[in-house]
C-alpha positions as CSV (number, residue, x, y, z in Angstrom):
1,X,67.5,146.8,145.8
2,X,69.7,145.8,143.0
3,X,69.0,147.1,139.6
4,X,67.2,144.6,137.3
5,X,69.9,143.3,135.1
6,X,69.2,143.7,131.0
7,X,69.9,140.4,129.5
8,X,71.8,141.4,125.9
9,X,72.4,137.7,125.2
10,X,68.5,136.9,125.3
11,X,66.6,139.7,123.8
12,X,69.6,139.4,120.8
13,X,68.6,135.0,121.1
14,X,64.7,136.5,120.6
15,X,65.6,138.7,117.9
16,X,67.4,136.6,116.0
17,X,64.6,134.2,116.2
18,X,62.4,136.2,115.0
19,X,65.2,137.3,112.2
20,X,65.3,133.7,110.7
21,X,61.3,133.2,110.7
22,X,61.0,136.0,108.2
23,X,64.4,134.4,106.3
24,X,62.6,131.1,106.0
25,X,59.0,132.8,105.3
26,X,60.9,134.8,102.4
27,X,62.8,131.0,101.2
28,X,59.7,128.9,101.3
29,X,58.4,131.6,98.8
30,X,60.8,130.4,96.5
31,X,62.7,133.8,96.7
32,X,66.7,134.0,97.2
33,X,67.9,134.2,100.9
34,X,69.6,137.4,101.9
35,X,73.5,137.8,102.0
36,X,75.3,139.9,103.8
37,X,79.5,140.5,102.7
38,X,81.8,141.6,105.0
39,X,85.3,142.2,104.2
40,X,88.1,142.0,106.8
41,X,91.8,143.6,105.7
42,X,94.6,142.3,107.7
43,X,94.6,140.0,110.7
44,X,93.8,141.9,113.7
45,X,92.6,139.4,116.3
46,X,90.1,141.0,117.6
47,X,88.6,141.9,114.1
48,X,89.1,138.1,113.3
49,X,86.5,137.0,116.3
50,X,84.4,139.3,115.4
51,X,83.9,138.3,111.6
52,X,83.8,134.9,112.5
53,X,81.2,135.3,114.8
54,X,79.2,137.7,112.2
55,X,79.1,134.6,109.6
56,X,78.5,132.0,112.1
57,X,75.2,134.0,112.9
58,X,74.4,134.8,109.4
59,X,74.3,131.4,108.4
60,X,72.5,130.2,111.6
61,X,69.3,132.6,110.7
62,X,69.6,131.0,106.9
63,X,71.1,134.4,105.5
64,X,74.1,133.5,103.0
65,X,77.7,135.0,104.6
66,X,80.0,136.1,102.1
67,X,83.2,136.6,103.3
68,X,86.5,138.6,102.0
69,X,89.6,137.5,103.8
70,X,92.3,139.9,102.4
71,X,96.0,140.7,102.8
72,X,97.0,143.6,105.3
73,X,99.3,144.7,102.2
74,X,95.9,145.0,100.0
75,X,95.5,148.1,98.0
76,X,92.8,150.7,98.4
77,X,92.2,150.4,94.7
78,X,92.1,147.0,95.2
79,X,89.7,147.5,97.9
80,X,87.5,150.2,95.8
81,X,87.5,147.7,93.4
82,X,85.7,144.8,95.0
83,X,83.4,146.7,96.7
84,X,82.1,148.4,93.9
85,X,81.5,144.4,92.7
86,X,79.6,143.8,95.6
87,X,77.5,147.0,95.4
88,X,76.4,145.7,91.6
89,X,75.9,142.4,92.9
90,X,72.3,141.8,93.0
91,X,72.7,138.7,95.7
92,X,74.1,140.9,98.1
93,X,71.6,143.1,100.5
94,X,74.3,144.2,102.9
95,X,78.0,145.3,102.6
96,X,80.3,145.7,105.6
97,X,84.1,146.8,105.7
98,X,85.7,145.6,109.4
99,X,87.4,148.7,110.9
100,X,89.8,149.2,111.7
101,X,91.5,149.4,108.5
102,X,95.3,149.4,108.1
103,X,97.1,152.7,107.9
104,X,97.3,153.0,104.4
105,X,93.8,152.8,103.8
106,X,91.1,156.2,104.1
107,X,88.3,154.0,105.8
108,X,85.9,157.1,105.1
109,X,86.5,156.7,101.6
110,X,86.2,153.5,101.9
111,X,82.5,153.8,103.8
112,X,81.5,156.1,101.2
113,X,82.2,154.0,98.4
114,X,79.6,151.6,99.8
115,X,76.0,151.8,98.2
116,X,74.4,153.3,100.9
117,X,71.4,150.8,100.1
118,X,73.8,148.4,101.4
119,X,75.4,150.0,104.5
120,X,73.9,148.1,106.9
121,X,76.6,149.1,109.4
122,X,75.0,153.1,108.9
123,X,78.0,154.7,108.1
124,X,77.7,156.0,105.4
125,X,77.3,160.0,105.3
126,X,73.3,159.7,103.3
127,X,72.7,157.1,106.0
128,X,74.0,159.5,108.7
129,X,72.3,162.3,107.1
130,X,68.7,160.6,106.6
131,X,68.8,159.5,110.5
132,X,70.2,163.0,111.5
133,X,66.6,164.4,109.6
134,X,64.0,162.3,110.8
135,X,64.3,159.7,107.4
136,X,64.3,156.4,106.8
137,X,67.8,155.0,107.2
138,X,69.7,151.8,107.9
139,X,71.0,153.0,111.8
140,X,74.2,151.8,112.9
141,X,74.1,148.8,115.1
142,X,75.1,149.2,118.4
143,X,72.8,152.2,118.9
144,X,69.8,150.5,117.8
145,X,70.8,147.4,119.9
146,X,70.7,149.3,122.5
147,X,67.7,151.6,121.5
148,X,66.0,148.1,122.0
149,X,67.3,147.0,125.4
150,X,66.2,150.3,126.6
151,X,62.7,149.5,125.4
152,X,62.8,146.3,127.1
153,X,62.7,148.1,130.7
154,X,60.5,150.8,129.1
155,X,58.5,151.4,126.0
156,X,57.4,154.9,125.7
157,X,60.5,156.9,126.7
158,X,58.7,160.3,126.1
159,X,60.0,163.1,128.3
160,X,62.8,161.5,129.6
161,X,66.2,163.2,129.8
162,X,69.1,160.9,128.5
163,X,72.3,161.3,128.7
164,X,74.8,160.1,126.1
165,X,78.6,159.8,127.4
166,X,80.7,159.5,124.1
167,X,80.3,161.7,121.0
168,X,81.7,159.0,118.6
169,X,80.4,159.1,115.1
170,X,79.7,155.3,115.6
171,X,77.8,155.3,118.6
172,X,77.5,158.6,120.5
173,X,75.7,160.7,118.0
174,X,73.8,158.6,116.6
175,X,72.5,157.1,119.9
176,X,71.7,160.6,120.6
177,X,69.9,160.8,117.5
178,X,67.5,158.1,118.2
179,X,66.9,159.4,122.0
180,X,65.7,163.0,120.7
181,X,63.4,160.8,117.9
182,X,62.1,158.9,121.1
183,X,60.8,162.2,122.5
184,X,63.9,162.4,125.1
185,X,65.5,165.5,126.2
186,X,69.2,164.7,125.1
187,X,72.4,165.8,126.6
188,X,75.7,164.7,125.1
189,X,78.5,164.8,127.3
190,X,82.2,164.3,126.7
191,X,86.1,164.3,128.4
192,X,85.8,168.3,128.6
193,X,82.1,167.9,130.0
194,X,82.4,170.3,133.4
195,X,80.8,168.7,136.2
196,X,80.5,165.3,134.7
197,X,78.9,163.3,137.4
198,X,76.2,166.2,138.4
199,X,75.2,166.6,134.0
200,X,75.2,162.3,134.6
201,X,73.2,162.2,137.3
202,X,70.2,164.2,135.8
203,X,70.1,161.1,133.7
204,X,66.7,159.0,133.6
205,X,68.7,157.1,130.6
206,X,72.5,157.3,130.5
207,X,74.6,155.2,127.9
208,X,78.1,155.5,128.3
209,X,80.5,154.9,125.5
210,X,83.6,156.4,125.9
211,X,85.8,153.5,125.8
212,X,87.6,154.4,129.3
213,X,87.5,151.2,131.6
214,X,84.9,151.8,134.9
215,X,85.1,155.3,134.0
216,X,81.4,155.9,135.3
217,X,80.9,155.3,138.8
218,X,77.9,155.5,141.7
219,X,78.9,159.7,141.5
220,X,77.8,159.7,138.2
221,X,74.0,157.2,138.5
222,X,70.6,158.8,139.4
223,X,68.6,156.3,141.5
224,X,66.2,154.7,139.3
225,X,68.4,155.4,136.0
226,X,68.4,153.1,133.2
227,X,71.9,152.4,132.6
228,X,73.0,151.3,129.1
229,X,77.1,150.7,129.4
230,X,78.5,150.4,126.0
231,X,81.9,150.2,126.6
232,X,83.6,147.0,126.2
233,X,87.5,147.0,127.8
234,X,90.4,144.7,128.3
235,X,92.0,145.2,131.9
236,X,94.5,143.2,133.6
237,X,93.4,140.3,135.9
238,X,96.2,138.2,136.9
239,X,97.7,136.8,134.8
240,X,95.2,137.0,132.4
241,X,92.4,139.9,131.3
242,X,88.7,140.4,131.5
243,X,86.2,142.6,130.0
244,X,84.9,145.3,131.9
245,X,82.7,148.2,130.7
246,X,82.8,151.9,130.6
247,X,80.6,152.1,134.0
248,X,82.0,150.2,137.3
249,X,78.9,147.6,137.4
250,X,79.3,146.5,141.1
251,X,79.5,150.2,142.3
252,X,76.2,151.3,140.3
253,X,74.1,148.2,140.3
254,X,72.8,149.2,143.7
255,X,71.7,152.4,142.3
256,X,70.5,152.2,139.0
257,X,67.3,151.0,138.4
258,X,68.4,148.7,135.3
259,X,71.4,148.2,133.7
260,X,73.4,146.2,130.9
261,X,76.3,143.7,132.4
262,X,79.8,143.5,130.1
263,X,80.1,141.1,128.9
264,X,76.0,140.3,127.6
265,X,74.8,143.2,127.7
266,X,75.0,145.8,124.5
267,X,77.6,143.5,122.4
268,X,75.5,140.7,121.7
269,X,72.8,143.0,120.3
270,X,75.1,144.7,118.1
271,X,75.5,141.6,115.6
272,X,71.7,140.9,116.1
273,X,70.8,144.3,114.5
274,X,73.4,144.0,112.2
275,X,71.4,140.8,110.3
276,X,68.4,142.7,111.0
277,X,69.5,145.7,108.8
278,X,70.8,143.3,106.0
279,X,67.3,141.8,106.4
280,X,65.5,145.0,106.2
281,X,67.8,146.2,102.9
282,X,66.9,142.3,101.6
283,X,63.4,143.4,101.7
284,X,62.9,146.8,101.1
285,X,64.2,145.6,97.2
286,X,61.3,143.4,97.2
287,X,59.2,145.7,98.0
């Protein structure tokens, strides 16, 4: 039987729903709507559709998107500068820096220089810190995206094992993080992992995010497992490309139990948490 597919693209339509109900609650109040400021440095293209898709959905869930389009030549100073204006800027809830950053640019001192009040990507290191002890902290957005689409197929995840392919600071251990807070027994496994596919297939949850195209295949999938595929690749199709994930879909669908499609699956949620965190810093200074 083929594994129920995990619709990203719907339960990131539900959220952000939900998202602009508490916006318009917080408007009608007379109170200021939220706004979040990303800053994008350079002209990568990829960055470029991602930023505009950020402030097309900002503005859509009646948040105010604040946008810094600057120079790939721009300064680090120059950089410091203006964020340090938008951490004193009381209209602004959420601050976000696009990586990746030209070469001349330390992007971790860039991401500490962010108030981390206002990370609402979660990279900063009181952020990572907080999560990493049980606190209260703003958690990067692809992990809780994907914390969420996992709950959609199952809500109490106690006593599960789960096993996280990828160790990136981004994704990997902080998806892990949230796993082992869920009451999961955690493995994190990596490219010097022995026996990859037998640690994989112990997995009840496995989220891959390694960024190696189809890298994952039916060798690695326990029947039944709840497979969270993260990855989001470019490959060759013709003349053209498409986007393929970290786990070869059409090999494991038969297997797992559910899983997450590329494209719709984990990307669409990533955004969707990324206004929620700019909401929840919004209110949290309301009290």
């Amino acid at each position: 039987m083929p594994a129920t597919l995990i619709d990203g693209k719907a339960v990131a339509a539900s959220l952000r729903a939900k998202l602009a109900m508490r916006v318009a609650a917080h408007v009608a109040a007379g109170k200021r709507a939220p706004g979040l400021a990303v800053m994008l440095v350079g002209e990568d293209p990829a960055s470029q559709v991602y930023v505009a898709s950020k402030a097309k959905q900002t503005t859509e869930i009646g948040m105010v998107s604040i946008e810094h389009k600057l120079p790939v030549e721009t300064s680090q100073a120059d950089l410091l500068a203006r964020i340090a204006k938008l951490n004193a800027d009381p209209s602004v809830d959420g601050i976000l820096v696009q990586l990746p950053l030209p070469p001349h640019i330390d992007a971790d001192a860039i991401i500490e220089a962010i108030d981390p009040a206002k990370d609402v990507d979660g990279f900063h290191p009181v952020n990572v810190g907080r999560l990493a002890t049980g606190g209260k902290a703003f958690v990067p957005c692809t992990p809780r995206g994907s914390m969420r689409l996992i709950r959609t197929v199952r809500a109490d995840l106690s006593g599960l094992h789960a096993v996280v392919v990828g160790r990136s600071n981004i994704v990997g251990k902080p998806m892990a993080q949230l796993l082992l807070a869920a009451n999961c027994t955690v493995t994190i496994a990596h490219s010097r992992t022995t026996d990859l596919p037998g640690i994989c297939r112990q997995a009840d949850i496995l989220v891959a995010a390694v960024g190696r195209p189809l890298m994952l295949n039916a060798a690695h999938v326990k029947p039944g497992a709840i497979v969270i595929d993260v990855g989001i690749n470019r490959v060759p199709a013709g003349e053209k490309t498409k986007l393929v994930g970290d786990v070869d879909f059409e090999a494991v669908r038969g297997i797992a139990g559910a899983i997450t499609p590329v494209p719709g699956g984990v990307g669409p949620m990533t955004i969707a948490c990324l206004l929620e965190n700019t909401l929840d810093s919004y209110e949290l200074k309301l009290g």
